[in-house]
C-alpha positions as CSV (number, residue, x, y, z in Angstrom):
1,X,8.3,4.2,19.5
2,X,5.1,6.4,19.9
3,X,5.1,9.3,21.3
4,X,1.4,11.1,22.7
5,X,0.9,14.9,23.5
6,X,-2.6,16.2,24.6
7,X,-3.6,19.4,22.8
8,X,-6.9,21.4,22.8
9,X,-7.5,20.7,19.3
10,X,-11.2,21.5,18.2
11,X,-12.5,20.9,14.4
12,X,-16.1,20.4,13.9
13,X,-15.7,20.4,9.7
14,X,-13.6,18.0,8.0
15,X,-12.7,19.0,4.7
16,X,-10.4,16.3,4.5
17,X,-12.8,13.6,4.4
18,X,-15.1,15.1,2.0
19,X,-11.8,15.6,-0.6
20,X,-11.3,11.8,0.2
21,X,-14.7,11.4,-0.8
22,X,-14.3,13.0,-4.0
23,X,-11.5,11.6,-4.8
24,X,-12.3,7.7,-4.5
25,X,-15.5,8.8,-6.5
26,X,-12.9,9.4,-8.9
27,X,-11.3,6.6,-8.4
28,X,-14.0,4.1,-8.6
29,X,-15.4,5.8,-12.2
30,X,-11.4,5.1,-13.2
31,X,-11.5,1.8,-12.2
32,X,-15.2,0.7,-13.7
33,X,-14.3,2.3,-16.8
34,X,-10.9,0.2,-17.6
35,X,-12.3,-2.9,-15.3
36,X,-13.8,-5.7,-16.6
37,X,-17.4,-7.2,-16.1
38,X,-17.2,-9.0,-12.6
39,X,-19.5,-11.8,-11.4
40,X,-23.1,-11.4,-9.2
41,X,-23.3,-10.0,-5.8
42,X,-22.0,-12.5,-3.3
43,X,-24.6,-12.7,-0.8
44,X,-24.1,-14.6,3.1
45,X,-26.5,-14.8,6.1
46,X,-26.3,-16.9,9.2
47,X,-28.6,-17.2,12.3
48,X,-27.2,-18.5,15.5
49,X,-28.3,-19.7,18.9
50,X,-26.0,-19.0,21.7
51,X,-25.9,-19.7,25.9
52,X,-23.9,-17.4,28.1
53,X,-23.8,-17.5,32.0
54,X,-22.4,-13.6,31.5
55,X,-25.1,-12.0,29.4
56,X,-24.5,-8.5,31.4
57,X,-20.5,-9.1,30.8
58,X,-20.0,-7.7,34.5
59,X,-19.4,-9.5,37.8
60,X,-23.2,-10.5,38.4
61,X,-23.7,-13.9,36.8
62,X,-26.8,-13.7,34.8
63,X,-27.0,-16.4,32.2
64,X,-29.6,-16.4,29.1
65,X,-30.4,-17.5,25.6
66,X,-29.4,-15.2,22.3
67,X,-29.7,-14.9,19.0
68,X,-27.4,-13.7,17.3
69,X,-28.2,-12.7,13.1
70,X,-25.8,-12.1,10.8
71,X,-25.6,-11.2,7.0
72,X,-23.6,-9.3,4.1
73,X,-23.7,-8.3,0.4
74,X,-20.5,-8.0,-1.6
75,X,-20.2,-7.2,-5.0
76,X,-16.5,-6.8,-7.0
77,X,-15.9,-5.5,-10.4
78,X,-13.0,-5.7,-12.5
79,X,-9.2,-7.1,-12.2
80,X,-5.9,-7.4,-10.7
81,X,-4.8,-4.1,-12.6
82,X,-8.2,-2.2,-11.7
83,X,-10.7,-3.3,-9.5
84,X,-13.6,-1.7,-7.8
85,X,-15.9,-3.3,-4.5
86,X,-18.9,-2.3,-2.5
87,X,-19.5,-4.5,0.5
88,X,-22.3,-4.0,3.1
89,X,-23.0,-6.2,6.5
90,X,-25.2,-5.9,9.3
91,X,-25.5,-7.9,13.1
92,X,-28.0,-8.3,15.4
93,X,-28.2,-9.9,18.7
94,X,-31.2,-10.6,20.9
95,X,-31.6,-11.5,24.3
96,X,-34.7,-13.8,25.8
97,X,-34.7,-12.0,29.0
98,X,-31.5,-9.7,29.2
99,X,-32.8,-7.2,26.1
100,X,-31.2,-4.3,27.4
101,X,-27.7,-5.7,26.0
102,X,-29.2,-6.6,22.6
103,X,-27.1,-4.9,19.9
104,X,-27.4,-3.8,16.2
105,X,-24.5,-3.1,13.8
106,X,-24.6,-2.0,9.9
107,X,-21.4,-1.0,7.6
108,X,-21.5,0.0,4.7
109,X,-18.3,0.6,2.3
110,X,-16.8,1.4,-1.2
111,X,-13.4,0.9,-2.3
112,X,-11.5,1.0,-5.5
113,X,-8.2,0.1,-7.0
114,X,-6.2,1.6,-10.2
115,X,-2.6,0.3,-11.3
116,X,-0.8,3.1,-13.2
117,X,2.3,3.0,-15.5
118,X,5.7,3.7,-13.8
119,X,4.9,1.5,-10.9
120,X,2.7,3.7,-9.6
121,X,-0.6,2.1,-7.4
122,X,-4.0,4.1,-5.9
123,X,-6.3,2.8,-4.0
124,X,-9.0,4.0,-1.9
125,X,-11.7,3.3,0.6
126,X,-15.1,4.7,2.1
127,X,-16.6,3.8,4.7
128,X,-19.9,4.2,7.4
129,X,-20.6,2.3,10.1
130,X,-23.5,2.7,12.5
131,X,-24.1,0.6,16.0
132,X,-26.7,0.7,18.6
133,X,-25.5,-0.7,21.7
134,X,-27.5,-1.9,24.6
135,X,-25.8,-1.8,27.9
136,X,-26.0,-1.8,31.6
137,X,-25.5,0.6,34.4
138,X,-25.4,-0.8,37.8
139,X,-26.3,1.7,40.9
140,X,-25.8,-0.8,43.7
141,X,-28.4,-3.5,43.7
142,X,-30.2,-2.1,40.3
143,X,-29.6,-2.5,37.0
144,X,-30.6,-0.1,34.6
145,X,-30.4,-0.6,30.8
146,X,-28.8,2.0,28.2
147,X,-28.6,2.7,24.9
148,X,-26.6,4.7,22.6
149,X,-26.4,5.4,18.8
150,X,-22.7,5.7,17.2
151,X,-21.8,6.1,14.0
152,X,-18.4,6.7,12.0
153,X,-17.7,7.5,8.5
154,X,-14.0,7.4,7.4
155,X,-12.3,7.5,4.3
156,X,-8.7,6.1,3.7
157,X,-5.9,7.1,0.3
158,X,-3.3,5.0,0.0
159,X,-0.3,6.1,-3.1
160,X,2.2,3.2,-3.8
161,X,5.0,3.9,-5.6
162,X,8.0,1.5,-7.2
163,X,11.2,3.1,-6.5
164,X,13.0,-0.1,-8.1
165,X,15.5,-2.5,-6.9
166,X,12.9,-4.5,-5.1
167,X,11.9,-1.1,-2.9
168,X,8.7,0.7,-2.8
169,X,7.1,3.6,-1.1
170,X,3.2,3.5,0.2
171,X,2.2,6.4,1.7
172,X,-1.5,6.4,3.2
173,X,-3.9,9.5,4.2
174,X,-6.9,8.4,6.8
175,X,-9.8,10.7,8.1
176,X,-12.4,9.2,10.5
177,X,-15.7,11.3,11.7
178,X,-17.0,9.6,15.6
179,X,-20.4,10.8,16.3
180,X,-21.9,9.3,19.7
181,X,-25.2,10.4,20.4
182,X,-26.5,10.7,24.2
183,X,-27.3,7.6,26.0
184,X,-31.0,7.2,26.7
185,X,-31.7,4.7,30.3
186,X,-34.2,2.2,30.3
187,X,-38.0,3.6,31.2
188,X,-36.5,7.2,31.2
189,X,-35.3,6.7,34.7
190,X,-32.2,9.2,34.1
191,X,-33.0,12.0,31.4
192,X,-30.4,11.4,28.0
193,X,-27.1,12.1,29.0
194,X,-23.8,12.8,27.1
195,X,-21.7,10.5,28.4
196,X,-18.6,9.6,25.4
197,X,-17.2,12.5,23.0
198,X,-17.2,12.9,19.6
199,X,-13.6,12.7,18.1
200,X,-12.3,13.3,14.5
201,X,-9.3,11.0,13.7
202,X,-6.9,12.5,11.3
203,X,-3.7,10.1,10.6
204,X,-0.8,10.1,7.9
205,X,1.6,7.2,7.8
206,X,4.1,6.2,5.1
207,X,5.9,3.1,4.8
208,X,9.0,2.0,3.0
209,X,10.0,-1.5,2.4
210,X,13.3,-3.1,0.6
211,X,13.4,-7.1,-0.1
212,X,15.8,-9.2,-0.7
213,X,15.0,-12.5,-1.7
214,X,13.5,-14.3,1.5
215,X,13.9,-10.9,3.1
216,X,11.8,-8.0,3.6
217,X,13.2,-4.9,5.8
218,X,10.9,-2.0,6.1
219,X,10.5,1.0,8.4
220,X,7.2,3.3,8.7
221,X,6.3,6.6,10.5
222,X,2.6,7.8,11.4
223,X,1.3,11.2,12.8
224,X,-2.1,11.0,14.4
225,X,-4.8,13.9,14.9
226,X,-7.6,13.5,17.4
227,X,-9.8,16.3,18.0
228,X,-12.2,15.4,20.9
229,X,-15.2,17.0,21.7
230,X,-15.3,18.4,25.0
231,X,-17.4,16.2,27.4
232,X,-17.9,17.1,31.0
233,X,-16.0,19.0,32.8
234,X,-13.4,17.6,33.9
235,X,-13.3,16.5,30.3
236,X,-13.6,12.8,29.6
237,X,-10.8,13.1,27.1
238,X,-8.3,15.4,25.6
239,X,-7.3,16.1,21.9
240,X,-3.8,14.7,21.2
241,X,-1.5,14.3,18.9
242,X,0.5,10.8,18.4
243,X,3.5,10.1,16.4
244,X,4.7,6.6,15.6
245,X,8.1,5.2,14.5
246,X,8.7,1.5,14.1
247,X,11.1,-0.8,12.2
248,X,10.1,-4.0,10.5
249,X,11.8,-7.1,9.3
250,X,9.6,-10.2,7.3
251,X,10.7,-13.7,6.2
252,X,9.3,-15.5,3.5
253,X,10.4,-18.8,2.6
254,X,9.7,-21.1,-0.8
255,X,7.4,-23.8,0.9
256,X,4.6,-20.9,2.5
257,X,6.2,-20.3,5.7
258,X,6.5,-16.7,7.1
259,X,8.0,-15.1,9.7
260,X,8.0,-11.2,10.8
């Protein structure tokens, strides 16, 4: 069950994100001092060479040659008690002829996890993530090419807890910064424009699950924050808030099988 109401929320500081940040920097100092040694870096790159008979993704056939690059870094401390990991990735696509749709992608992220006595687990994550994406606009029989710069940074704390009797409680704090700068047209045909809104996510959810044996039975509950930057007027989008309830019921058999 979820349940949306618009609000005219507006936040342009997030204080909760930058205590998320302080905390997992906490958090990760925990976890490399009690962790052991890991291994090297864990390093991955591919390069690929793709055809497409939709390289605008529209209704106008256009078909081309791409490229498409690929590559990531991960490095993991540490074990099953406390373990810490920073991971980064990046993407990159080119186009032979339709370059206004090449795209670039790089993430970057931290995350770290403690095990405590009394059945008590932390974990958390930072993350940033930053995207140029080449599009088109079409204006009857022209196509203009656009570009825009996003970039998010979020940071996610997540409290487990062992109540016993096979039940445990995980509740989970998530704050997410959108940033979207103006999208710039192909040979400055149309002058920048602000076409999609900034948004800060804000998002607490908790979870509680029960097994028995085979069985797992569970029910969680989120509330959701999005302040939206006012675009346009009409706006493009509203703030809202959005609540979530849901039930949840998992089977796990002997031989691997699941079910849920």
């Amino acid at each position: 069950m979820t349940i949306e109401t618009p609000r005219p929320v507006t936040r342009y500081l997030s204080p909760g994100l930058f205590g998320g940040a302080a905390c997992l920097g906490l958090l990760l100092a925990g976890a490399a001092a009690k962790a052991d040694p890991g291994t090297g870096p864990k390093i991955t790159g591919s390069i690929e060479q793709h055809w497409t008979t939709n390289a605008l993704d529209s209704d106008r056939a256009v078909t081309d040659w791409y490229t498409l690059l690929r590559g990531s870094i991960d490095q993991q401390w540490g074990d099953a008690d406390a373990n810490a990991r920073i991971h980064a990735d990046f993407e990159a696509s080119r186009y032979n002829r339709a370059s206004i749709e090449d795209d670039r992608s790089l993430a970057l992220s931290a995350e770290a996890f403690r095990r405590l006595e009394a059945g008590l687990e932390l974990r958390g994550t930072l993350s940033y993530r930053v995207l140029s994406t080449g599009d088109d606009l079409e204006i009857g029989p022209l196509i203009i090419g656009t570009r825009e710069l996003k970039q998010i940074l979020s940071a996610q704390g997540q409290f487990g807890i062992d109540l016993g009797n096979a039940t445990s409680l995980t509740i989970e704090a998530t704050e997410s910064i959108e940033r979207v700068g103006d999208t710039h047209f192909q040979d400055d045909l149309i002058s920048p424009t602000k076409l999609h809104a900034d948004r800060i996510l804000s998002q607490m959810a908790a979870r509680l699950t029960r097994t028995v044996g085979e069985y797992a039975f569970g029910g969680s509950t989120s509330a959701l924050l999005a302040s939206v930057e006012r675009v346009g007027f009409p706006p493009l989008q509203l703030s809202f808030f959005q609540y979530t309830a849901q039930a949840e019921a998992a089977f796990k058999g002997k031989d691997g099988s699941s079910f849920g």
